[in-house]
N, C-alpha and C positions, 0 to 999 in steps of 0.2 A: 623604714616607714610602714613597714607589714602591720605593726598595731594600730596605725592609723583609723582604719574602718571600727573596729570596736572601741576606741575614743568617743570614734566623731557617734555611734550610734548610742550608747551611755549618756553623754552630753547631752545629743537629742531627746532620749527619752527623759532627761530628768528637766527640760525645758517645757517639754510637754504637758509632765507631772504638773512643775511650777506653776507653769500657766493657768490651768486647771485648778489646780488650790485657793490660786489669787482668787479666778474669777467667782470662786465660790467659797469667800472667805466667809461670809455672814452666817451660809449654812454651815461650816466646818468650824467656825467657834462659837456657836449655838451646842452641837454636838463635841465641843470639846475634844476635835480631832483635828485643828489647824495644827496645833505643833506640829504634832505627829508625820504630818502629810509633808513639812515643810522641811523636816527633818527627811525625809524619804528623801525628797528631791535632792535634797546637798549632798545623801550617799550617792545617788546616780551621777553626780558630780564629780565626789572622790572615786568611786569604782573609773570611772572612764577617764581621769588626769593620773589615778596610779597604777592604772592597767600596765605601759609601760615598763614600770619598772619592778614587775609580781615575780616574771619567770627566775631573775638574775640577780633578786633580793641579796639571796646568801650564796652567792657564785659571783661575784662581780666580773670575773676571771672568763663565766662563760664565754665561749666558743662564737663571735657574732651571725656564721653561719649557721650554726641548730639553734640560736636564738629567734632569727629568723624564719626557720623554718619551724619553730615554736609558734610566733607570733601567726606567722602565714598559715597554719592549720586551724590556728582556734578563730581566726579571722574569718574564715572558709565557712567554717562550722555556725558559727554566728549569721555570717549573710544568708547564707542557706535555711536557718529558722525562720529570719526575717521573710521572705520570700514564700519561703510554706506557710504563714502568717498572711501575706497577700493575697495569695490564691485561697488559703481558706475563707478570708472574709469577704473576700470578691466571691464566691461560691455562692457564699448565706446571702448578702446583700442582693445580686440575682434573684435565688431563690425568692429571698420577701416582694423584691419587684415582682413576680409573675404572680405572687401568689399573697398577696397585702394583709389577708389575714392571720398569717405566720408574723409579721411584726408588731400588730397589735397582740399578739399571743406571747406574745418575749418579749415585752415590752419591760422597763424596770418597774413600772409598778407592780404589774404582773407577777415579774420573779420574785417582789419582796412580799408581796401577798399570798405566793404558792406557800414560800419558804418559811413564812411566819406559822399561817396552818397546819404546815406538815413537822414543824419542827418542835419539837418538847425535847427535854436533857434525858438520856436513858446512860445510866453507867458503862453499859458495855460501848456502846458509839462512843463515847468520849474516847475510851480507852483506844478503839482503833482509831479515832482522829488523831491521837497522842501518837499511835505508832506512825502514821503514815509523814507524822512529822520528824518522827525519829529516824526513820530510814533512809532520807537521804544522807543522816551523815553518816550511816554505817559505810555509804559508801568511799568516805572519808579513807576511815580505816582499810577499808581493803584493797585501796588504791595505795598506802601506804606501806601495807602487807604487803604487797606485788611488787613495791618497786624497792621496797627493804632484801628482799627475796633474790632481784636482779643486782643491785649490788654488792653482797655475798657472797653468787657465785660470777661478780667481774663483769656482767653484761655490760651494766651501766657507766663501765672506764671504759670497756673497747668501743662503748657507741661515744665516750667522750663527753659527757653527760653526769652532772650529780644527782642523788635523790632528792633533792628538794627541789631543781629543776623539773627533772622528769615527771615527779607526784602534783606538782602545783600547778604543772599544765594540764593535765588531764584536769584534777579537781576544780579547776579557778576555770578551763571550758566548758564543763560541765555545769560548772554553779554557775559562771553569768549565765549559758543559755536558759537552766531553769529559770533565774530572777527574770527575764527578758518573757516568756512566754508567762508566770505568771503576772508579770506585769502588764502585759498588753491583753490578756483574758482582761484584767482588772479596773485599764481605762475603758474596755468594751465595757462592760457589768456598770459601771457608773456613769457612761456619755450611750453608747448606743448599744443595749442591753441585746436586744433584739440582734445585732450581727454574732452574739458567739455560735459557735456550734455547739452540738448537742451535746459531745465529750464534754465541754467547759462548766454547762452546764449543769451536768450530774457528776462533776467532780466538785462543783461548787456545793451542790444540795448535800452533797457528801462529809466535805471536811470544811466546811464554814460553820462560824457561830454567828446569833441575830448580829451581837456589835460591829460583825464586817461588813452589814449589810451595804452601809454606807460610806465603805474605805475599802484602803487595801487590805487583800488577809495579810496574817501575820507573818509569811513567806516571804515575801518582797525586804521588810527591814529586816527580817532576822539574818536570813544570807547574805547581806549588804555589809550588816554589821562584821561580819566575820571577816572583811577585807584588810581592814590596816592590823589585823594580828598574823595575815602572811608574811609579813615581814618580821613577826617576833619568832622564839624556837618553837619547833614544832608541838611540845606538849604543853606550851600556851594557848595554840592555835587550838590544836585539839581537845584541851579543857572547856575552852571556854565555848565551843560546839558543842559538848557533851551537857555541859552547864545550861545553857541557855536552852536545850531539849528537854535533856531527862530530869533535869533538876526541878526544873518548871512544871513538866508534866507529873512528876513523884510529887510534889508539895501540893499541886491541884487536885489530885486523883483523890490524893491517901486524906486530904482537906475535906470535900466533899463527901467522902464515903465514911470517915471515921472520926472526923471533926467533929466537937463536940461541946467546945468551949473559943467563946469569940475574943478575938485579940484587943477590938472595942466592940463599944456593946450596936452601934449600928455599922459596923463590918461582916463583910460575907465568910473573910478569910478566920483560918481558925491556926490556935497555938497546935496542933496535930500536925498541921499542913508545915507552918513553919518548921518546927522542927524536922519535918522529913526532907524538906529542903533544904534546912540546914547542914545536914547528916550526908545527905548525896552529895552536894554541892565539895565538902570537906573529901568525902572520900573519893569522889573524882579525880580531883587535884592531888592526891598521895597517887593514887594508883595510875593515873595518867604517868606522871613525871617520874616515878620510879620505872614502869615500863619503858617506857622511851627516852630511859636517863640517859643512854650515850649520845641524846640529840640534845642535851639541856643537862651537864653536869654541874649539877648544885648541892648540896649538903643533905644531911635530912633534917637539920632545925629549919633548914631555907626552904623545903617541902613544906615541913609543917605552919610556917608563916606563913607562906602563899597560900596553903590552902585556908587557914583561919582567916583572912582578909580578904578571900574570896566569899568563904563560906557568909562574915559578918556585912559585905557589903551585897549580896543576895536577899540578905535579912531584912535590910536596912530599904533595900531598895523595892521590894516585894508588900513592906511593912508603908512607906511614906509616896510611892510614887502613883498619883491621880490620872495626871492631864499628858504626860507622855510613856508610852506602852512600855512596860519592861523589856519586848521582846525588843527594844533597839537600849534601854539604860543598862539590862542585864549583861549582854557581851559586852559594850565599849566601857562600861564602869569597873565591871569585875574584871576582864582583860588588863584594861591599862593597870588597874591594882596590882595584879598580877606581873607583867611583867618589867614596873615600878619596883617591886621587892626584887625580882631578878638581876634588875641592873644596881642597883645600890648597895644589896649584901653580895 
């Protein structure tokens, strides 16, 4: 019952969310960002009903006591955010009590009027907005590379222990507490703006665009989305990370800066764009699954299908979709496409 606490706190926040959406459904399909939101909430739904079953996916066999004491660390690790969480905002709130003109000064109108003035598109900022999105998943990989490393030289049999257990604890601790703290930055920024603190605040001014003004950033669905492909092979899992980053951020970059011809004629997106997405998207999926073929041995016509169906459903979905954000159709569409051809060929 060790995962119990991160269930029941998953469930909670995505009740929270819920609630929230409802009560401000008029505004949120005016804005064209109810689905989206509604969608958010049912991942915080699945994240906390398949938490359970993440560590021991592909070990069924595991050990029930380092299961346990799997579940009991990341458990720990979570209340413990939580908590740092309370006393920060118990801090600020204080603070505005003593001092009333700090909360009219943070106030959300406030924040969305600093951030509209100060904000204009400069190429180089986008670029670091892209990386700073990019780099949580390197840490993907180098928890992979650490724990590929430990079972080579037998660590991970004398602790008793597979690498997909070992790597998925760390990575799936790590990633819910990220999703958890930007998410609760996120209902502060939309219900009581005024309680974040300062960091939240210049990390917001930082790597947000106007359209998040009035949602969640893009953080929250995109690492959400990445949960029911723990249960597929690893170089699914890790394609569709890499896809949903870099593929996105190469099609937007290379779009903007070198685009020159529109896909339609009142579209921002451009045939430049597409195609570099295309192009990344395709070599990802070669070069992923060949690297980490002993995790996912398939053929290479079965490389090459996956990644064409990856690549044409990136196109497809970058090309047609409006009213729900690619950063949640691009991993669970291309994913499940993905490992769709795995299990059939």
């Amino acid at each position: 019952m060790f995962y119990l606490p991160i269930t029941l706190i998953f469930i909670g926040h995505a009740i929270v969310f819920l609630i929230y959406t409802l009560k401000n459904h008029k505004q949120k399909r005016q804005k064209k960002i109810f689905a989206n939101e509604l969608i958010i909430s049912m991942l915080f739904f699945a994240a906390g009903l398949l938490f359970p079953f993440m560590y021991q996916s592909h070990n069924p066999t595991l050990d029930p006591n380092i299961l346990n004491f799997l579940w009991l660390t990341s458990s720990i690790f979570i209340i413990i955010e939580e908590i740092v969480w309370f006393f920060v905002i118990s801090y600020v709130f204080i603070a505005c009590k003593k001092n009333p003109s700090l909360k009219i000064e943070k106030n959300h109108e406030n924040f969305k009027k600093y951030f509209t003035q100060n904000w204009n598109y400069d190429f180089r900022k986008d670029i670091e907005r892209k990386i700073i999105h990019i780099i949580p998943i390197g840490v993907i990989f180098i928890i992979w590379t650490i724990g590929n490393i430990l079972d080579i030289f037998g660590v991970l049999t004398q602790w008793n222990i597979d690498i997909y257990s070992y790597c998925y604890w760390i990575i799936i601790t790590i990633g819910l507490g990220f999703v958890l703290m930007v998410a609760i930055a996120d209902i502060l920024k939309l219900n009581k703006t005024y309680l974040l603190p300062k960091w939240a605040i210049r990390w917001y001014r930082k790597s947000m665009i106007a359209d998040e003004l009035e949602t969640y950033v893009s953080s929250t669905p995109l690492v959400l989305c990445f949960v029911p492909f723990i249960f597929a092979p690893f170089p699914i899992f890790a394609s569709v990370a890499l896809i949903t980053t870099v593929s996105d951020a190469t099609a937007s970059l290379i779009g903007k800066k070198y685009g020159k011809h529109k896909i339609f004629e009142q579209s921002k997106k451009t045939i430049e764009g597409f195609i570099a997405g295309f192009t990344s998207t395709f070599l990802i999926v070669v070069l992923i699954t060949i690297i980490y073929h002993s995790f996912m041995s398939v053929s290479l016509g079965t490389i090459l299908i996956m990644a064409t169906v990856a690549a044409f459903l990136f196109l497809i979905i970058d090309i047609f979709s409006k009213h729900i954000s690619d950063n949640i159709l691009n991993p669970i569409l291309i994913g499940l496409g993905m490992w769709i051809i795995f299990i059939l060929i």
